[in-house]
PyMOL CGO cylinders between C-alpha atoms (Angstrom):
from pymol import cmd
from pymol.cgo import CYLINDER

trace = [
    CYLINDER, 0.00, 0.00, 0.00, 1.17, 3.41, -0.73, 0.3, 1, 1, 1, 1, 1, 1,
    CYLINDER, 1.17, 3.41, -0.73, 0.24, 6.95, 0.18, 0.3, 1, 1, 1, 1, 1, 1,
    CYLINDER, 0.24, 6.95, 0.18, 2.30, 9.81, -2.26, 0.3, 1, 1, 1, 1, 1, 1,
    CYLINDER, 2.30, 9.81, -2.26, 1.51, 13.05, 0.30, 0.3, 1, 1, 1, 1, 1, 1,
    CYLINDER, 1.51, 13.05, 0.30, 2.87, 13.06, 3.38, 0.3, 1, 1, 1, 1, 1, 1,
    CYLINDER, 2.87, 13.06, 3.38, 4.12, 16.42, 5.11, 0.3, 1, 1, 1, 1, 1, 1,
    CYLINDER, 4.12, 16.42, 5.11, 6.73, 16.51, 8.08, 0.3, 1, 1, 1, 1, 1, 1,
    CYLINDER, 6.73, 16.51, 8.08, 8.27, 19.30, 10.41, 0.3, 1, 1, 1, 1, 1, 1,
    CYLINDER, 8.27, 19.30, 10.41, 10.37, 20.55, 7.10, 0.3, 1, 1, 1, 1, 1, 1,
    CYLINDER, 10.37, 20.55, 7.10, 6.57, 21.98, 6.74, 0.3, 1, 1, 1, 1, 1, 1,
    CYLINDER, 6.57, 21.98, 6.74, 4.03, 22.25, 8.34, 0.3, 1, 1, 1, 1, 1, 1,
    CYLINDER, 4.03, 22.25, 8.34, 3.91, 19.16, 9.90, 0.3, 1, 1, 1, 1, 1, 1,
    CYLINDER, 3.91, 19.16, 9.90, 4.69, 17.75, 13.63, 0.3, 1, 1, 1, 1, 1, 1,
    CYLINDER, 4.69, 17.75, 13.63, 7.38, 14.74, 12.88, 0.3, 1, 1, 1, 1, 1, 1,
    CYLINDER, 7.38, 14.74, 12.88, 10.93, 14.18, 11.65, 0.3, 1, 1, 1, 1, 1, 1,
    CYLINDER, 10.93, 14.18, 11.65, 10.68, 12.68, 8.43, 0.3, 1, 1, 1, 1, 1, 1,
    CYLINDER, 10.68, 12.68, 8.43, 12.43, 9.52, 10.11, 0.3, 1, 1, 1, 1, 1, 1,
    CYLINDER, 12.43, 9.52, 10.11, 8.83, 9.63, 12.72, 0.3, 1, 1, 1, 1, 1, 1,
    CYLINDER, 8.83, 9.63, 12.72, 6.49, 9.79, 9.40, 0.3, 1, 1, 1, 1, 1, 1,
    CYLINDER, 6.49, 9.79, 9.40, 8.14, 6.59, 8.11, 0.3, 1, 1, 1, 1, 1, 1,
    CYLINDER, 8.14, 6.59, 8.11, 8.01, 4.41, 10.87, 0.3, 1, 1, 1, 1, 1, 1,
    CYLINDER, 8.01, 4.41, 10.87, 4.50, 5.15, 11.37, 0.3, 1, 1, 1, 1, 1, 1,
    CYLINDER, 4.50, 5.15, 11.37, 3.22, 4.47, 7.93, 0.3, 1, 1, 1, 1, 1, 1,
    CYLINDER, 3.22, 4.47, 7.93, 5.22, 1.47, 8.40, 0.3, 1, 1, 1, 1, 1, 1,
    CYLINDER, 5.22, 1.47, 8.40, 3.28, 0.61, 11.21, 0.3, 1, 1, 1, 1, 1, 1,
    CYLINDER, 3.28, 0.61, 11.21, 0.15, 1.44, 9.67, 0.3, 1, 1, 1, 1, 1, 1,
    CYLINDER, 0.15, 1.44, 9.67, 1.24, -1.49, 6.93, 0.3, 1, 1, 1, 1, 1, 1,
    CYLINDER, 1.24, -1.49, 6.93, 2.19, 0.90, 3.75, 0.3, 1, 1, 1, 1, 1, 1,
    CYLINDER, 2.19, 0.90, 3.75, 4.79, -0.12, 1.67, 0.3, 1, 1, 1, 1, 1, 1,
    CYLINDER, 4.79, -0.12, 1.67, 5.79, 3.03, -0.22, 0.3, 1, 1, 1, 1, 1, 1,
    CYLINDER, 5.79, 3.03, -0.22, 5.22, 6.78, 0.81, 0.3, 1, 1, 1, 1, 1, 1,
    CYLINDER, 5.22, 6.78, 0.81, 6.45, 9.95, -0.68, 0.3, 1, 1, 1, 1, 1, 1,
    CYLINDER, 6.45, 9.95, -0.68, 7.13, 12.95, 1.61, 0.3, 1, 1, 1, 1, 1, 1,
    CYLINDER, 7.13, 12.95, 1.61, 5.85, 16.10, -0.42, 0.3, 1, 1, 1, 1, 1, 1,
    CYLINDER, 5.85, 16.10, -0.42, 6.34, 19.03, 1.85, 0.3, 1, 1, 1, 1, 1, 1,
    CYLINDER, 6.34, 19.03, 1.85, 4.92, 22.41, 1.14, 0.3, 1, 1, 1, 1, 1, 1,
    CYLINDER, 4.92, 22.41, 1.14, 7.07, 24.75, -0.89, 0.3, 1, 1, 1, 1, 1, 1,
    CYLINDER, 7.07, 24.75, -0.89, 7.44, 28.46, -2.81, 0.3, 1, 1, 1, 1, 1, 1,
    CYLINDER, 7.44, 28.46, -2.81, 10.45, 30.37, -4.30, 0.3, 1, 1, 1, 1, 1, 1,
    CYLINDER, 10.45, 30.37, -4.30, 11.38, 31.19, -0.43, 0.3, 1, 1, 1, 1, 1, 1,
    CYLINDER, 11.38, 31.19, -0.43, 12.04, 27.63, 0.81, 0.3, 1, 1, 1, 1, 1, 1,
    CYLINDER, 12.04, 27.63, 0.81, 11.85, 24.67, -2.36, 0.3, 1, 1, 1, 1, 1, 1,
    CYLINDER, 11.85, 24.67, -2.36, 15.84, 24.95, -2.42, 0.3, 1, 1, 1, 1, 1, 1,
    CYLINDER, 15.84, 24.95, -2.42, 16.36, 23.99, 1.65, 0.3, 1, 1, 1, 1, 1, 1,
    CYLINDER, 16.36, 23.99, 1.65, 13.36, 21.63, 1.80, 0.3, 1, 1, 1, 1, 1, 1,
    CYLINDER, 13.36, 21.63, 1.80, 13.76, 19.90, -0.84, 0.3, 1, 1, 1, 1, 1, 1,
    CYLINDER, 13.76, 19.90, -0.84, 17.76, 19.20, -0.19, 0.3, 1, 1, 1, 1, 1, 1,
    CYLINDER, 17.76, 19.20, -0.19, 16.53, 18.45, 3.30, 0.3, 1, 1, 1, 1, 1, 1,
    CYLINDER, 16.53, 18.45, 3.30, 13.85, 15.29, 1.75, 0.3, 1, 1, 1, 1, 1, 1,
    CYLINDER, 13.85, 15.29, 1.75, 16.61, 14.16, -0.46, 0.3, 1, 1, 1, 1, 1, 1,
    CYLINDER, 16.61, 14.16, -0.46, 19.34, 13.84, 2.37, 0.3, 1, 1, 1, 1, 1, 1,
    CYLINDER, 19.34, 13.84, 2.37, 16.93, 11.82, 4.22, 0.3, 1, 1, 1, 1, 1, 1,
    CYLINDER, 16.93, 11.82, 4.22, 16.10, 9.52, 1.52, 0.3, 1, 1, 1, 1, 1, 1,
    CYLINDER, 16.10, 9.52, 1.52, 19.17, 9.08, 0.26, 0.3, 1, 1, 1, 1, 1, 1,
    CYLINDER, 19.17, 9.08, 0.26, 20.38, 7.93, 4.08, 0.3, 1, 1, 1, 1, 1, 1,
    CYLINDER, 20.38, 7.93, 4.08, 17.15, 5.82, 4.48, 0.3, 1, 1, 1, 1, 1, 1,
    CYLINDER, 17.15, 5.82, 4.48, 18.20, 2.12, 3.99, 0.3, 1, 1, 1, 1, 1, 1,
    CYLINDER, 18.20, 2.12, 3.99, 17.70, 0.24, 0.87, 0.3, 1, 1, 1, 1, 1, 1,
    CYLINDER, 17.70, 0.24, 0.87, 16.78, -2.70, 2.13, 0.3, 1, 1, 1, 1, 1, 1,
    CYLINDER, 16.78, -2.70, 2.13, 14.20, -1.14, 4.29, 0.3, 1, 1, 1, 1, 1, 1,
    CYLINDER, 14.20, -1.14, 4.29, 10.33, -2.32, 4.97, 0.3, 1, 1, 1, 1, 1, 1,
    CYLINDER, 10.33, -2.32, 4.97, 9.01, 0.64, 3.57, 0.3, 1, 1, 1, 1, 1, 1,
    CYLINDER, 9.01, 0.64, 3.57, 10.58, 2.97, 0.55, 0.3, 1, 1, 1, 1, 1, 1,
    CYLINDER, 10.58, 2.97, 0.55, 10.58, 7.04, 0.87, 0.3, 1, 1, 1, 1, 1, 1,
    CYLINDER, 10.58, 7.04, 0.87, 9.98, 8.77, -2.37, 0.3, 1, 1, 1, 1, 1, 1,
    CYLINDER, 9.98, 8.77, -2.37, 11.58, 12.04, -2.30, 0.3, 1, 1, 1, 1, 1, 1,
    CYLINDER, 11.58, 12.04, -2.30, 9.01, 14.83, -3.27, 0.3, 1, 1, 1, 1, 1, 1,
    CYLINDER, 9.01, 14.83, -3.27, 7.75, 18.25, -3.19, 0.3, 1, 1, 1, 1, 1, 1,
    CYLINDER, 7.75, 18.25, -3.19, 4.01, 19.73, -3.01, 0.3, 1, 1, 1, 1, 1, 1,
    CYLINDER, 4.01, 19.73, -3.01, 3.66, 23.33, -5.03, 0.3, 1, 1, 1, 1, 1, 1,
    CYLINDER, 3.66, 23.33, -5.03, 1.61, 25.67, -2.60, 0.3, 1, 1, 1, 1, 1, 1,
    CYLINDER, 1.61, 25.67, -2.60, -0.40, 28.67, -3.04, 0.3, 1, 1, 1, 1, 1, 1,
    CYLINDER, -0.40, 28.67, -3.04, 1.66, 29.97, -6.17, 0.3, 1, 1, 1, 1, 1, 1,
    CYLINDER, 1.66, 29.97, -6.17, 0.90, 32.43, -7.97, 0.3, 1, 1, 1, 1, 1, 1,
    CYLINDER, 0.90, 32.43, -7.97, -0.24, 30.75, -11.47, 0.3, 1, 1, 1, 1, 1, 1,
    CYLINDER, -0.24, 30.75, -11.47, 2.38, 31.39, -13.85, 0.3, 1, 1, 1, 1, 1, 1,
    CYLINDER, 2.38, 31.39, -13.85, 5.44, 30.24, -10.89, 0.3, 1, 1, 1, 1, 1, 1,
    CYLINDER, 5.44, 30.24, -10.89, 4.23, 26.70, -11.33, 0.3, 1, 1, 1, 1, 1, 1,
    CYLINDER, 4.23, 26.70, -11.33, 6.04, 25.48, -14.49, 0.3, 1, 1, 1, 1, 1, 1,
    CYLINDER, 6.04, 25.48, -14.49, 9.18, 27.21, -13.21, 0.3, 1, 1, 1, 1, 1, 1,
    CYLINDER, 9.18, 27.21, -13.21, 8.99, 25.50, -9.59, 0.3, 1, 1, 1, 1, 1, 1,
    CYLINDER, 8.99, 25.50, -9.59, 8.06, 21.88, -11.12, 0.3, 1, 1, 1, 1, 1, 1,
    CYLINDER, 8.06, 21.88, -11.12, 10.91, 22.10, -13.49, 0.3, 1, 1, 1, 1, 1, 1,
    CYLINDER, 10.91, 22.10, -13.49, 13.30, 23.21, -10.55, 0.3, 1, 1, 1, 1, 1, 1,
    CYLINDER, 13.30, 23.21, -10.55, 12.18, 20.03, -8.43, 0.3, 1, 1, 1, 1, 1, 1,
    CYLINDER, 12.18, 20.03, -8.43, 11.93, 17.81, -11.48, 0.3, 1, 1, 1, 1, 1, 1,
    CYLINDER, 11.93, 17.81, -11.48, 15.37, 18.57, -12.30, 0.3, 1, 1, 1, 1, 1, 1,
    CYLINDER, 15.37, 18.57, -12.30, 16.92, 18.86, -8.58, 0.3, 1, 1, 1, 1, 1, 1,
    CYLINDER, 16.92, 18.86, -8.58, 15.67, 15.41, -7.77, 0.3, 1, 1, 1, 1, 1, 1,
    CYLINDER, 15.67, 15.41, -7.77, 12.17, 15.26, -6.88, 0.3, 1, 1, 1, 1, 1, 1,
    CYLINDER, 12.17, 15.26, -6.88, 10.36, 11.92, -7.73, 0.3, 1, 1, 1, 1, 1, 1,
    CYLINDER, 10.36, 11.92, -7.73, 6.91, 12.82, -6.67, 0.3, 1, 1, 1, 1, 1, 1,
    CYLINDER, 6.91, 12.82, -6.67, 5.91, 16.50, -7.99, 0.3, 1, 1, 1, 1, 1, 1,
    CYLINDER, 5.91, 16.50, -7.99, 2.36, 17.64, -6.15, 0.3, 1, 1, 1, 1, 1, 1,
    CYLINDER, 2.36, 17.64, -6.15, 0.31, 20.67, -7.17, 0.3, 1, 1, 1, 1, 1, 1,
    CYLINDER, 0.31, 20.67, -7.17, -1.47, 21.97, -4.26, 0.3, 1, 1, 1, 1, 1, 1,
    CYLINDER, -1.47, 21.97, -4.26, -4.96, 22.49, -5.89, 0.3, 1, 1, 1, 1, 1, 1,
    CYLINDER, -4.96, 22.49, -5.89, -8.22, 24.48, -5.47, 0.3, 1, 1, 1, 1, 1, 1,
    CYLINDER, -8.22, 24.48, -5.47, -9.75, 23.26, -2.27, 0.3, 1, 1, 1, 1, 1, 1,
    CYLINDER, -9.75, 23.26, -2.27, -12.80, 25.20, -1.37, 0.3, 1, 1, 1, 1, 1, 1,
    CYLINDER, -12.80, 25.20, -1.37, -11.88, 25.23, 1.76, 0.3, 1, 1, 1, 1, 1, 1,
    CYLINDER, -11.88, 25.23, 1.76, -8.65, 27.65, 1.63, 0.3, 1, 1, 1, 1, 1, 1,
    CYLINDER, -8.65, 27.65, 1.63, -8.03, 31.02, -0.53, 0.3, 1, 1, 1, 1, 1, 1,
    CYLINDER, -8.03, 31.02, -0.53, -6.58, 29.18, -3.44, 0.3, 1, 1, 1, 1, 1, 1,
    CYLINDER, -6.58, 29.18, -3.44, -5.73, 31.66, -6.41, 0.3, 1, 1, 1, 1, 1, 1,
    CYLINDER, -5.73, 31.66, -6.41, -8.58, 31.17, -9.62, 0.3, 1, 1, 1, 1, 1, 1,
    CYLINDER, -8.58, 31.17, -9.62, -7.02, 29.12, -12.43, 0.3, 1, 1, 1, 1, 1, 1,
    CYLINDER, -7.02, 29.12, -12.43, -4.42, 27.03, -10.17, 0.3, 1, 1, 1, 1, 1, 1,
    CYLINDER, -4.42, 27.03, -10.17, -6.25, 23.58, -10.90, 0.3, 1, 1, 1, 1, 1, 1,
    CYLINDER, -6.25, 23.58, -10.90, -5.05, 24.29, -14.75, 0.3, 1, 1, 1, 1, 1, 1,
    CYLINDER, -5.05, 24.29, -14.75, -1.54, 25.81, -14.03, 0.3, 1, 1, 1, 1, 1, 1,
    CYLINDER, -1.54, 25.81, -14.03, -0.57, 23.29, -11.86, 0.3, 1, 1, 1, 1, 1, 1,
    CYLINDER, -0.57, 23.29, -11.86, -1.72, 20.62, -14.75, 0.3, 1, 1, 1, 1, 1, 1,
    CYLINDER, -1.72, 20.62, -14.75, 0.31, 22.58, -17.27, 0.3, 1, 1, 1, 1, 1, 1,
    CYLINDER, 0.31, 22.58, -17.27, 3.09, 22.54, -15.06, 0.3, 1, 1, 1, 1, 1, 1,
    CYLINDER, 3.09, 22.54, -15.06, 5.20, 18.93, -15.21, 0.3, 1, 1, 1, 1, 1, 1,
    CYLINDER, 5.20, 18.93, -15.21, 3.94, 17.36, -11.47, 0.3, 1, 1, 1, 1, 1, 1,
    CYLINDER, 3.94, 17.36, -11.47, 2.71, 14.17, -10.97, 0.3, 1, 1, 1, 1, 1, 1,
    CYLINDER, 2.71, 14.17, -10.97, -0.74, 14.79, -8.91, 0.3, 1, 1, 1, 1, 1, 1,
    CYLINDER, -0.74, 14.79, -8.91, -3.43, 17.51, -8.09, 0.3, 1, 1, 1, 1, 1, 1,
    CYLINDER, -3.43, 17.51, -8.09, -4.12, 17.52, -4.83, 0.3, 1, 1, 1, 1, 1, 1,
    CYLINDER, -4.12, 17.52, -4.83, -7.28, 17.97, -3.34, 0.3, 1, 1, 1, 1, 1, 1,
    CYLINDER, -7.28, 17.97, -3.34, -8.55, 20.07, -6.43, 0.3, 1, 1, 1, 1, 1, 1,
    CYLINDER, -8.55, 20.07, -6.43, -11.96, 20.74, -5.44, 0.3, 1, 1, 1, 1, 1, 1,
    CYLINDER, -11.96, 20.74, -5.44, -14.89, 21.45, -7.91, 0.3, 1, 1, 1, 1, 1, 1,
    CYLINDER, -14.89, 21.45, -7.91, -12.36, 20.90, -10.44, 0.3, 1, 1, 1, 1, 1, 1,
    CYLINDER, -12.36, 20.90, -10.44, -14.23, 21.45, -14.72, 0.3, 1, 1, 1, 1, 1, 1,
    CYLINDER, -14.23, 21.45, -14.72, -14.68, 18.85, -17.10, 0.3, 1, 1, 1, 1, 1, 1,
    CYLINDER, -14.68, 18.85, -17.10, -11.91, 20.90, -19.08, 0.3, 1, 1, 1, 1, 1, 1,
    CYLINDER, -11.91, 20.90, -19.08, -9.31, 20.66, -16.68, 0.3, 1, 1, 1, 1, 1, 1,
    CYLINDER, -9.31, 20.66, -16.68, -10.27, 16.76, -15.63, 0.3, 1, 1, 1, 1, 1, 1,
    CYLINDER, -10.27, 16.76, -15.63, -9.77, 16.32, -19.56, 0.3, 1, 1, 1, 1, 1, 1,
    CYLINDER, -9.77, 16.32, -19.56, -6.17, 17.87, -19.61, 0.3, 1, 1, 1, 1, 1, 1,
    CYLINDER, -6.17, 17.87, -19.61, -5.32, 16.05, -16.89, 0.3, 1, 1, 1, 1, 1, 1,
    CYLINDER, -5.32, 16.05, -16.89, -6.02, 12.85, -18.31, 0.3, 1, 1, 1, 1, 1, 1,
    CYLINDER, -6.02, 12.85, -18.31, -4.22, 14.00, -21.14, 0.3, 1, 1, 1, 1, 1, 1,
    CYLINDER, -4.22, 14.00, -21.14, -1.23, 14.77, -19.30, 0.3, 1, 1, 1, 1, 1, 1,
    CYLINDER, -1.23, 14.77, -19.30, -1.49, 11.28, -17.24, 0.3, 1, 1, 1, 1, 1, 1,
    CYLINDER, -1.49, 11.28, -17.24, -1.67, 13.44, -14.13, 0.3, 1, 1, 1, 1, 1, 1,
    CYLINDER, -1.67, 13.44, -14.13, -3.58, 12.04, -11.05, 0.3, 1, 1, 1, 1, 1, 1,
    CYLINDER, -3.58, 12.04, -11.05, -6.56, 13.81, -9.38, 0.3, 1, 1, 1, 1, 1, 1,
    CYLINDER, -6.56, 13.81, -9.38, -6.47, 13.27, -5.97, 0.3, 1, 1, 1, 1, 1, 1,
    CYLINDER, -6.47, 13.27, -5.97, -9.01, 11.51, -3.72, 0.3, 1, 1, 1, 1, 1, 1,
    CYLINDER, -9.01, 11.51, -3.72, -8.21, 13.05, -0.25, 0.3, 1, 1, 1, 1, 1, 1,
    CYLINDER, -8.21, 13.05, -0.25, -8.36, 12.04, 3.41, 0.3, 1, 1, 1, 1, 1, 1,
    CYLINDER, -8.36, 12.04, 3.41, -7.81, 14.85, 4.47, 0.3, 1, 1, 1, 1, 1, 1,
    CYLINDER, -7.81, 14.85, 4.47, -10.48, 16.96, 6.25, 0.3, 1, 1, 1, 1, 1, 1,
    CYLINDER, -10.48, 16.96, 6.25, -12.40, 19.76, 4.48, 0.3, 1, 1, 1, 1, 1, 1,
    CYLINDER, -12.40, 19.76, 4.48, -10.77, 19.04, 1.13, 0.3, 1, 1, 1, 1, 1, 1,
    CYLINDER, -10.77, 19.04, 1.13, -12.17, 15.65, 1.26, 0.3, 1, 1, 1, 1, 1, 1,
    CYLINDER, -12.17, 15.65, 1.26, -15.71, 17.45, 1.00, 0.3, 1, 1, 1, 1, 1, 1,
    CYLINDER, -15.71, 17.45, 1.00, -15.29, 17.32, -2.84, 0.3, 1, 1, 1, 1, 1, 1,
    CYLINDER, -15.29, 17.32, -2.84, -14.07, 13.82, -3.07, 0.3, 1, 1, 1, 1, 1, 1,
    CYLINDER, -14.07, 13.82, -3.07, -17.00, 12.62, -4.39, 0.3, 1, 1, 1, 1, 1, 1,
    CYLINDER, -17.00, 12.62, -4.39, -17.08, 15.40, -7.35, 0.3, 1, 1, 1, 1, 1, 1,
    CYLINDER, -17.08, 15.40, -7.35, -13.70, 14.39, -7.99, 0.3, 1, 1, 1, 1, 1, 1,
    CYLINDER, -13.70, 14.39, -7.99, -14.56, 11.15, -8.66, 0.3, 1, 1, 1, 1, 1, 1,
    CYLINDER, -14.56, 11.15, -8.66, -17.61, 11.60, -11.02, 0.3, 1, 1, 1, 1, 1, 1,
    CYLINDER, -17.61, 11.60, -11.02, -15.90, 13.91, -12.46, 0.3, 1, 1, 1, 1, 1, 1,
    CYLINDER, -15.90, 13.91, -12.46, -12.97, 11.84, -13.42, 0.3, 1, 1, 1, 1, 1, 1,
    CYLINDER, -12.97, 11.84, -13.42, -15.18, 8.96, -14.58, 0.3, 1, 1, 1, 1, 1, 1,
    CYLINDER, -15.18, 8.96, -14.58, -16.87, 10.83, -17.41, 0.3, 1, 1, 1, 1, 1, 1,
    CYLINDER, -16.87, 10.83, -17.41, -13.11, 12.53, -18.46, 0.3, 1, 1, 1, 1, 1, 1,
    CYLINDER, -13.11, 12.53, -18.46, -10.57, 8.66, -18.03, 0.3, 1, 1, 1, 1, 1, 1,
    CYLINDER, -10.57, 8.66, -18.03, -8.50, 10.96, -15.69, 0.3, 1, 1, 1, 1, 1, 1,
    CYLINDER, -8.50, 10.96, -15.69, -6.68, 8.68, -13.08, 0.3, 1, 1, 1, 1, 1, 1,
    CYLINDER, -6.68, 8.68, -13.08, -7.60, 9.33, -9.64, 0.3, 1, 1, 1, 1, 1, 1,
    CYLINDER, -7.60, 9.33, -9.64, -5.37, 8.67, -6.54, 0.3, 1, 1, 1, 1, 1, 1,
    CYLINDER, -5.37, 8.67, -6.54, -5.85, 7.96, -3.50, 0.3, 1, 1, 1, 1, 1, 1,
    CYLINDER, -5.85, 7.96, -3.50, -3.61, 9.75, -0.66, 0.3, 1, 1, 1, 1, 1, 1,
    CYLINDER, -3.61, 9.75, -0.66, -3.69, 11.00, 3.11, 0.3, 1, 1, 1, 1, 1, 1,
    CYLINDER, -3.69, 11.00, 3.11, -2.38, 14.41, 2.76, 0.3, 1, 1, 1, 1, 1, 1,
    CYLINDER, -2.38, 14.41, 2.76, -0.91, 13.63, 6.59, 0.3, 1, 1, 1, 1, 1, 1,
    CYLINDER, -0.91, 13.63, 6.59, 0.51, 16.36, 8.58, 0.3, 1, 1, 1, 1, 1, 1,
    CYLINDER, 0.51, 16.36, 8.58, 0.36, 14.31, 12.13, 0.3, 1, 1, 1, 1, 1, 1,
    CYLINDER, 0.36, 14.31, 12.13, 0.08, 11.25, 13.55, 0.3, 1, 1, 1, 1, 1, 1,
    CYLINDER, 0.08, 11.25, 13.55, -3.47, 11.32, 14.21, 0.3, 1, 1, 1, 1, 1, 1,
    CYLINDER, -3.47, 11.32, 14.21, -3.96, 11.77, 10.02, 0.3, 1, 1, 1, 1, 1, 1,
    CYLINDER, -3.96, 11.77, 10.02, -2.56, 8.25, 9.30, 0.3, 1, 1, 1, 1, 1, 1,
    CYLINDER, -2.56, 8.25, 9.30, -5.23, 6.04, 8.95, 0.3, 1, 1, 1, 1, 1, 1,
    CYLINDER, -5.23, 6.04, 8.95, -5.10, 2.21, 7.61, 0.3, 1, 1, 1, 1, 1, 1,
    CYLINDER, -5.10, 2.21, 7.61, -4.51, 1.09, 4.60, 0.3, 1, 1, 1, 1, 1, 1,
    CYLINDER, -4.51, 1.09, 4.60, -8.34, -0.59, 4.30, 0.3, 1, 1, 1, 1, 1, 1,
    CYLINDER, -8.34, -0.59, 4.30, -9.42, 2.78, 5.96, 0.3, 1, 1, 1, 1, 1, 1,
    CYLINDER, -9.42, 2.78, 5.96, -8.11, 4.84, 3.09, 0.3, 1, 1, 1, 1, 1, 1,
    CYLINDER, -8.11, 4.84, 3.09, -9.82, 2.20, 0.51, 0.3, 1, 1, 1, 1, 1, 1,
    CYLINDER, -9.82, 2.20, 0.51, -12.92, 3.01, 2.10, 0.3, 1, 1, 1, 1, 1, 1,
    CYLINDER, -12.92, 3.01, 2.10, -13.05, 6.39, 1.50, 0.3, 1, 1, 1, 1, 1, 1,
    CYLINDER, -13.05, 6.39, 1.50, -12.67, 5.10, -2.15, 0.3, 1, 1, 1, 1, 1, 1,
    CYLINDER, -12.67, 5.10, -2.15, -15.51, 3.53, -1.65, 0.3, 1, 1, 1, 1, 1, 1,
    CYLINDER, -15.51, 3.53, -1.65, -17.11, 6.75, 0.21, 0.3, 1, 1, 1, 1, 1, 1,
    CYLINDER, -17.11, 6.75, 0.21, -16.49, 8.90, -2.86, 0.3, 1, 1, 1, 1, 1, 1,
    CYLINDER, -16.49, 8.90, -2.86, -18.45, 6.84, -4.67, 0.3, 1, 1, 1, 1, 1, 1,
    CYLINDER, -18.45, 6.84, -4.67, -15.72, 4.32, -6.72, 0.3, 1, 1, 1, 1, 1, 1,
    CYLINDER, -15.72, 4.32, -6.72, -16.74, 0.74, -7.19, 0.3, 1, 1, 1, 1, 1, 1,
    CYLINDER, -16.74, 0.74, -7.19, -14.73, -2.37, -6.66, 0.3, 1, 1, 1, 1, 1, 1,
    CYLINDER, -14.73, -2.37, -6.66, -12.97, -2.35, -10.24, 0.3, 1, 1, 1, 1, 1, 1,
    CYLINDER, -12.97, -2.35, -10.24, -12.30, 1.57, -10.28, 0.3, 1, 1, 1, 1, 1, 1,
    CYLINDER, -12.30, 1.57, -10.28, -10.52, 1.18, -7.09, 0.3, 1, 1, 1, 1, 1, 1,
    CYLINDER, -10.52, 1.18, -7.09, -8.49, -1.49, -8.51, 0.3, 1, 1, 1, 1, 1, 1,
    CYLINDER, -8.49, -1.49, -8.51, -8.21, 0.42, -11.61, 0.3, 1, 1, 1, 1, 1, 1,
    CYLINDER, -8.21, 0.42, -11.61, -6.31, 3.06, -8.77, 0.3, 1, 1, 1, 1, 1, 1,
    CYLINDER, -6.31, 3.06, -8.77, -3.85, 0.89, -8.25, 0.3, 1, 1, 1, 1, 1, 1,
    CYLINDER, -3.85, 0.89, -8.25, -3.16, -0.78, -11.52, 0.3, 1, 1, 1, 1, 1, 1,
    CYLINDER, -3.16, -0.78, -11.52, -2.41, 3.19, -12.73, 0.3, 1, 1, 1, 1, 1, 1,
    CYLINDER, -2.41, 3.19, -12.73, -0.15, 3.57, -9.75, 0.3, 1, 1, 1, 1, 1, 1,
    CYLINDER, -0.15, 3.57, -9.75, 2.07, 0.31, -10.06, 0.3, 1, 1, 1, 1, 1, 1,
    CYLINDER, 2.07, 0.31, -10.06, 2.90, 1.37, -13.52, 0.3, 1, 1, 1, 1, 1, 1,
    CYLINDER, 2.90, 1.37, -13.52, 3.74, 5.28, -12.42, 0.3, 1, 1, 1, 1, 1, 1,
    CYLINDER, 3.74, 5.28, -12.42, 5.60, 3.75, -9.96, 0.3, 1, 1, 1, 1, 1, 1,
    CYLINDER, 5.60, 3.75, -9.96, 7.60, 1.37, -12.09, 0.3, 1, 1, 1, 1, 1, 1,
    CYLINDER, 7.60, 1.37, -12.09, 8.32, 3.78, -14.26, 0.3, 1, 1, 1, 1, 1, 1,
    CYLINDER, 8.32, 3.78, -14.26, 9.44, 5.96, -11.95, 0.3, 1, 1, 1, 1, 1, 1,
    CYLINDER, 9.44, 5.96, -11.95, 11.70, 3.41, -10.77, 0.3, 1, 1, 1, 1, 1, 1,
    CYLINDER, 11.70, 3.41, -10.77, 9.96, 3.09, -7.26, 0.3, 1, 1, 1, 1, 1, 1,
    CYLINDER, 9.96, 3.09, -7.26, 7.70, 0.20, -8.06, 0.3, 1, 1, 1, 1, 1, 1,
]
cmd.load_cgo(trace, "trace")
């Protein structure tokens, strides 16, 4: 099992990157990417900081630790820059932070982040038909969220995606320990947004191949 947005204290959340693995390990996930928060006044430090750790983590560990980033609260037209920083400076799992309706999130973010080259939309709210069709045309993932208040639109999200063949995701967006939930947990809120049996498996069969192309499978 996998979850591809994690934060840690190198953001806004409350544990060591270290503390974030061994709890997901716990929780029985096999693969996580930490994707902490980042602009033009901290992607250089945070970033270096996610790719020290993972590059320390042990190979032959129980769980693997993408190294990633997640875009936040640009202003539109910063996102292709920022991706193609991360992309190039080592960053395996490239998040846009999308429009949740439950924070100010700029107008027209959902479709710069999904011109920009990342890998998932995060939470992106009420996203169009329009941008649902570019994603799938860029092979980005929409995400289905657990995380509260942007999970309000899951359900959208998913219908959504079904009339477009955009690939959906589903992550925890954690930020403490009280976020991670189980592995069957997070398939039921699959199941709560509205996804059958074969969609959900549909989920995963998407995200083996990302992830074997990416060389993390």
């Amino acid at each position: 099992m996998y979850n591809l947005h994690c934060h840690s204290l190198l953001s806004d959340g409350a544990l060591l990157p270290s503390e974030v693995a061994v709890r997901y390990l716990a929780a029985g996930y096999k693969t996580i990417a930490i994707t902490d928060h980042a602009d033009y006044s901290n992607i250089e430090l945070v970033l270096r900081q996610i790719l020290e750790f993972t590059r320390y983590w042990p190979k032959n560990a129980k769980i693997k630790i993408l190294p990633g980033i997640e875009l936040t609260h640009l202003p539109p037209e910063q996102f292709k820059p920022l991706a193609k920083y991360a992309r190039k400076n080592g960053a395996q799992i490239i998040v846009g932070h999308g429009q949740t309706p439950v924070e100010p999130v700029v107008e027209g973010t959902n479709r710069a982040a999904l011109e920009a080259d990342i890998d998932i939309l995060a939470h992106p709210g009420l996203i169009s038909e329009a941008d649902a069709r570019l994603a799938k045309k860029r092979g980005i993932f929409l995400e289905l969220t657990a995380r509260r208040g942007h999970r309000d639109t899951n359900r959208h999200v998913a219908e959504i995606a079904r009339k477009t063949g955009a690939k959906l995701i589903l992550n925890i967006d954690s930020h403490a320990p009280q976020d991670i939930i189980s592995p069957s947990q997070l398939i039921a809120l699959g199941r709560k947004s509205g996804l059958n049996t074969n969609e959900i498996n549909k989920i995963f069969q998407d995200l083996n191949k990302f992830l074997k192309e990416k060389g993390a499978g």
